[in-house]
Each structure stands twice: as C-alpha cells, then as structure tokens.
C-alpha positions in Angstrom: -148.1 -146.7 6.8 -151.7 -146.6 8.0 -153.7 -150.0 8.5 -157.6 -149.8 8.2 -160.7 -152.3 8.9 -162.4 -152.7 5.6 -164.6 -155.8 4.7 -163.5 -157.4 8.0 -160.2 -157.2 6.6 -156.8 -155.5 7.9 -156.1 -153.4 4.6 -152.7 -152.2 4.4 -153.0 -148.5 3.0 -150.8 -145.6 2.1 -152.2 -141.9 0.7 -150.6 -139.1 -1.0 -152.0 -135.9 -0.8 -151.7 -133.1 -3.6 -149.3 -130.2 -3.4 -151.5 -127.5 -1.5 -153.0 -124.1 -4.1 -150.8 -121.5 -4.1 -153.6 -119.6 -3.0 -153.9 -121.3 0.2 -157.3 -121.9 -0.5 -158.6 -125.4 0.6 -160.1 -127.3 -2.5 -161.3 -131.0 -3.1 -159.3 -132.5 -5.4 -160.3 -136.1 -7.1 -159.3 -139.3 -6.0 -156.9 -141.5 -7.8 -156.8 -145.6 -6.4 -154.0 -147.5 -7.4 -154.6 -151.3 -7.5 -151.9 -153.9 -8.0 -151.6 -157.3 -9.6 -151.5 -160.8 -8.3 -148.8 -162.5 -6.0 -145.7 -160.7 -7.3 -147.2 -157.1 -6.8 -148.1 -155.1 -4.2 -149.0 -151.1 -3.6 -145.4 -150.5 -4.1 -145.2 -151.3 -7.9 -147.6 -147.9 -7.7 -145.5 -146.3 -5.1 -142.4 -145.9 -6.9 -144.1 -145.3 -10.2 -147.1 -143.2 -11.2 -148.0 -142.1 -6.9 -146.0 -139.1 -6.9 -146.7 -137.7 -10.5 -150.1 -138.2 -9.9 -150.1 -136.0 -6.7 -148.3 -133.6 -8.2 -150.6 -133.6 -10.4 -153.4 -132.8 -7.6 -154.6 -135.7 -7.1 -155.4 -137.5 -3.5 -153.8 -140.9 -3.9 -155.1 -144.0 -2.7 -152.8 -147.1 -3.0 -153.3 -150.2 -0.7 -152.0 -153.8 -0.5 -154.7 -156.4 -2.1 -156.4 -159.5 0.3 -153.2 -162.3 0.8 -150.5 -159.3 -0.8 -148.1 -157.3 1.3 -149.1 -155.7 4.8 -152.5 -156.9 4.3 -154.2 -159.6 5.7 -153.6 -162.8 4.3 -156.9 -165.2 5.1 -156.7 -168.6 4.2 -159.1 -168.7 1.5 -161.8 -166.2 -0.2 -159.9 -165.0 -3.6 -162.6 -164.6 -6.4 -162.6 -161.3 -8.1 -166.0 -160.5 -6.3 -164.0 -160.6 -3.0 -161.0 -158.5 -4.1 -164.4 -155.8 -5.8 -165.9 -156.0 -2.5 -162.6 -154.8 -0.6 -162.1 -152.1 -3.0 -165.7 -150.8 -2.0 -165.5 -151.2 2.0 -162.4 -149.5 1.7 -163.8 -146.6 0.0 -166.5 -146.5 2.3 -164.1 -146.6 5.1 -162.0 -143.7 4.3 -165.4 -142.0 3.2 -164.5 -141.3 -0.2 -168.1 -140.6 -1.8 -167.3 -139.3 -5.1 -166.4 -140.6 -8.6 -163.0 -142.1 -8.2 -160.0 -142.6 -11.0 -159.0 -146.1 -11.0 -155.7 -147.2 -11.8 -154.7 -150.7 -12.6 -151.7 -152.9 -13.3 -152.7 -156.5 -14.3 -155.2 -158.1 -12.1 -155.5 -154.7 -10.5 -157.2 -153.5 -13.6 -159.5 -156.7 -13.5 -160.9 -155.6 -10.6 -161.4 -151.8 -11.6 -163.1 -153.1 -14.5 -165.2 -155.1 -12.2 -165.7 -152.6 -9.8 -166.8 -150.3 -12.8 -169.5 -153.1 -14.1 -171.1 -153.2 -10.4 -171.1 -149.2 -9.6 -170.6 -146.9 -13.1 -171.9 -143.9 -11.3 -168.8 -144.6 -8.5 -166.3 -144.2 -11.3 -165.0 -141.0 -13.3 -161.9 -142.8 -15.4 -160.1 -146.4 -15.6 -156.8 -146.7 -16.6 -155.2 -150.1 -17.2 -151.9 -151.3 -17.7 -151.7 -155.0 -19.0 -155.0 -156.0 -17.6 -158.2 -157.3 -19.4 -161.6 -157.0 -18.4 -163.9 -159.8 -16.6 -164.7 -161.8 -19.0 -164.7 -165.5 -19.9 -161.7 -165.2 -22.4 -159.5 -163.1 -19.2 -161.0 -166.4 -16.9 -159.6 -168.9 -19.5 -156.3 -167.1 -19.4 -155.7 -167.1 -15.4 -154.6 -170.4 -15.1 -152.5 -169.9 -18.0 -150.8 -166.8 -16.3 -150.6 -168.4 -12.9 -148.5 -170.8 -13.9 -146.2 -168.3 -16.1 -145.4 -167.0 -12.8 -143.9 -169.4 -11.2 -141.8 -170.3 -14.6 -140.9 -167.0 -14.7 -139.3 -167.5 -11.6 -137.4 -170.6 -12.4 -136.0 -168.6 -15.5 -134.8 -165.7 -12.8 -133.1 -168.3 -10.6 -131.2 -170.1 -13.7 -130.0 -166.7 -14.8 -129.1 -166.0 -10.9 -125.8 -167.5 -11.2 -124.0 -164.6 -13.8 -126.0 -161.9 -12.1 -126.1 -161.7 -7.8 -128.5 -158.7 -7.8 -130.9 -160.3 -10.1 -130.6 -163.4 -8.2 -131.5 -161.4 -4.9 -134.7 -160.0 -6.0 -135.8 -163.4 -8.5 -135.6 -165.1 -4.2 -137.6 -162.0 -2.7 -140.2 -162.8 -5.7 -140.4 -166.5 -5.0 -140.9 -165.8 -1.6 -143.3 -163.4 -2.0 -145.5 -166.0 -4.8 -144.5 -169.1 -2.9 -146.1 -168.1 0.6 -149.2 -166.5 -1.0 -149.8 -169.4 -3.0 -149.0 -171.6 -0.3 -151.1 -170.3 2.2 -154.0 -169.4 0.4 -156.8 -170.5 -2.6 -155.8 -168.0 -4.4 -154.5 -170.1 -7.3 -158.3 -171.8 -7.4 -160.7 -169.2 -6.3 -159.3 -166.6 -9.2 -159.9 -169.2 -12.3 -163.4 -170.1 -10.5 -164.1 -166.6 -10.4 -168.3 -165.3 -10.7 -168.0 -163.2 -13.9 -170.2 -160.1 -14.4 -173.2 -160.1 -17.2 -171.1 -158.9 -20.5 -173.8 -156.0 -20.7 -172.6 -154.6 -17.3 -169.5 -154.0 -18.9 -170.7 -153.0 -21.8 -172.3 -150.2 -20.2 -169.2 -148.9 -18.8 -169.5 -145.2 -20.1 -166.5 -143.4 -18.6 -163.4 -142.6 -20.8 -161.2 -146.3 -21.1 -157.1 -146.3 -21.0 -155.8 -149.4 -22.1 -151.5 -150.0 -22.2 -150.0 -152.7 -23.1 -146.1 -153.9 -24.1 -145.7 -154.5 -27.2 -144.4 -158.0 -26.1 -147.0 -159.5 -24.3 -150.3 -160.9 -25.3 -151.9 -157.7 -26.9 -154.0 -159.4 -29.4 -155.9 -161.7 -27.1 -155.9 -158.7 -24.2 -157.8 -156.6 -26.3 -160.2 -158.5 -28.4 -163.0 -158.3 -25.6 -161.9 -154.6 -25.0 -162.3 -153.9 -28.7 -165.8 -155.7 -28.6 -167.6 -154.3 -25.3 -165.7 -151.0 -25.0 -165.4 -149.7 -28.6 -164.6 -146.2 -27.3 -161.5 -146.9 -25.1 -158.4 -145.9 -26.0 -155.4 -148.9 -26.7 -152.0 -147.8 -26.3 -149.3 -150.6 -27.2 -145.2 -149.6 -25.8 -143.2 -151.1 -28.5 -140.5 -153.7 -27.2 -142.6 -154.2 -23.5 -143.7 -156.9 -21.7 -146.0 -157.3 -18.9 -143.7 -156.0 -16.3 -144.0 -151.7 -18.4 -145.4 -150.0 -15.7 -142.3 -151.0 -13.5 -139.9 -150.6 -16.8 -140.9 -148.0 -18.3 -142.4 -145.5 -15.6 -141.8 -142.5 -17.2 -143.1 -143.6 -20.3 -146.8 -144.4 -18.3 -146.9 -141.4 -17.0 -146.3 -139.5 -20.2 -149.2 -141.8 -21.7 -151.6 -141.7 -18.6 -151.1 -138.0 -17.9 -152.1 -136.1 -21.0 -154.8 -138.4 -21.1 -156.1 -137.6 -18.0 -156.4 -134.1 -19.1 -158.3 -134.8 -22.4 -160.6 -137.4 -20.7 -161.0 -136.1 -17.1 -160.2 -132.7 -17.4 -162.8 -131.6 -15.6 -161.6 -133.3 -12.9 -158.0 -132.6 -13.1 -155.4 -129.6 -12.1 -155.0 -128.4 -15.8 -151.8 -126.4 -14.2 -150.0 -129.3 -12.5 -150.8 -131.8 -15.1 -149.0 -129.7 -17.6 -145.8 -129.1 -15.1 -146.0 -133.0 -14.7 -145.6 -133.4 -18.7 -142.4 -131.1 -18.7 
C-alpha cells in the first residue's frame, strides 16, 4: 500500500507492474488506471478482478481509492465529478505518468474517465467502461435515482441476512462502508449538482470506446447518449447481469476487455501476453 499527495489530497494507491521481457531488456509499457464506483466500491473491486490480467498482460497498473472511498482521504465536502476529474489528473501528475493512459471504469469510475477524456483527449489512448454512462444531463437525472437504489439495496441484503450468515456479514461491511461515506460527506448532493461538460467535448472523444453492460440493468437508458455522441464505441451487453458484472463475472470482462484491447490499442499492447491472457 503506498499513500501519495495529489490535489492536496491523501490518495490511497496501489500499482502492478508487468512481468519483465524475457529478454531482460527494459521497455515502457502503457499505463492502465483503474477507477471505481461510488460508496460501495473501492480500488479493490479492480484488485481482485481485471489488476492481475492486465499486468500480465504488460501493462503498469494504476488503481487508487476515490476522494471519501477506502484508504483515501475522506474531506467533508467537495464531491462534483470535476473534483473526482481533477484528482485523477494530480495524481497522474504526481506519479509522473506523461503519456496516453488506458482508463478503466466500473460505474461512476467510468463517469469520470469519460470526463477526464472530454477535458484532455490527447491524455487518453483507450476507455473501457463497465456499467457507467457518460457526463451528461440524462447520467445527472439518474444519480439521485441510483443513490437511493443503494441504500435499498442494502435493506434487501439485511432482510435476506437471516437464511444466509455470510451474506448477512458482507450486506453490514456494505452499509458501513455507504453509511459513513454518506454520513460524513456531501457526497450524496455535490454528485447530482455536478458542472457537466459541453456535449461537443464529448463528442470529440476520438479514442477507441468499450462499453459493458448486464443484461439486467438499465442498458437502454445507459446507452442512448453513448449511441448519440459516441457512434463508434463499441456496446457489449452480458446476458443475465446486473450492475455488480465486473465483480460477478470477472473472467467474463477480461475475456471481453482483453481482445479488445488488442484490436483497438494494439499498438500499445504486449501482442504476446495479451494472447497467453486469452488462453
């Protein structure tokens, strides 16, 4: 565990590094940055999911613990998606990472890779989401809406607690874990009251677009304004899945996220790992 100054914030981070060339020969290998989701999530939905694969694939992993979330520091208030893009830019500035970066979101972590993308396309080489919508004014109807699923989500777990003690365990961790973030923090206001970005920043987003959603959730209003402002991405639907895929079906991301990488950012990637990773 490494913690780092970043926007004035303490940023909770943890980095993989790829598998060194047989060869021995130092190379530079791309960055991937993992981002999470809001108030349930933290780095180690990534962690224990895509991380590894993508190292082996040789990539240099970058996950970290969003303002309020995990290890990082939880301020009493600042929470609009221009804060959470600004953090995601100190910190790449901090750990000196200067070139085109893959981002990698699950929910609101994809939010804020798209925003990050609308504010610095030249700073971006791929953006794979997972459940997540873009910045716009049909995601910032929908927070409030998906805030407040949350928490009766977590009513649901407790009532089922009773018939199932290890479900019960982690449905307490979770409302924990939402109950002291929201408690403590704006979060819950500043998001919905969130500065959009012009639609034609977006719009203008010209590197190669991964889009994954469960079958189960809200696919059809998730990817109208994808459909609209980034006609050229690429929408994957897992039949049978709901928002929580990435942490249900891992394997099933990677094999969706990794032979995409290679036909999208090939020029980027480790042709040979990426195809020992898919076997």
């Amino acid at each position: 565990m490494s913690m780092v100054l970043a926007n004035g914030l303490s940023m909770h981070v943890e980095q993989l590094a790829p598998p060194e060339p047989a060869s021995g020969a130092r190379s530079t290998a791309p960055t991937a940055v993992l981002i999470h989701g809001l108030a349930l999530d933290t780095l180690a939905s990534w962690y224990l999911t895509l991380s590894h694969p993508l190292a082996a694939a040789g990539f240099d992993v970058v996950m970290y613990d969003l303002r309020g979330h995990g290890r990082t520091q939880r301020l009493p208030e600042g929470y609009a998606l221009d804060d959470f893009v600004d953090d995601l830019a100190a910190l790449l500035a901090t750990l000196d990472i200067t070139g085109p970066v893959h981002l990698f979101g699950n929910s609101f972590g994809g939010t804020i890779a798209f925003g990050y993308a609308a504010r610095h396309p030249e700073r971006v080489a791929t953006i794979a989401t997972i459940e997540a919508m873009p910045p716009t004014a049909v995601w910032l109807r929908l927070v409030p809406r998906w805030i407040g699923n949350a928490a009766a989500y977590l009513q649901r777990e407790h009532a089922l607690a009773g018939s199932n003690p290890g479900r019960g365990e982690r449905a307490s961790r979770w409302a924990k874990t939402i109950g002291e973030v929201l408690a403590a923090t704006t979060l819950a206001r500043d998001v919905p009251a969130s500065r959009l970005p012009a639609e034609e920043r977006i719009a203008a987003i010209r590197c190669p677009v991964l889009c994954i959603f469960g079958g189960e959730s809200a696919v059809d209003e998730a990817t109208t304004d994808i459909r609209r402002l980034l006609p050229r991405a690429r929408i994957v639907t897992v039949p049978g899945q709901r928002h929580s895929v990435l942490v249900d079906q891992p394997n099933n991301i990677r094999d969706i996220i990794l032979p995409w990488l290679r036909e999208a950012g090939g020029q980027h990637c480790d042709d040979h790992q990426l195809a020992r990773i898919d076997h």
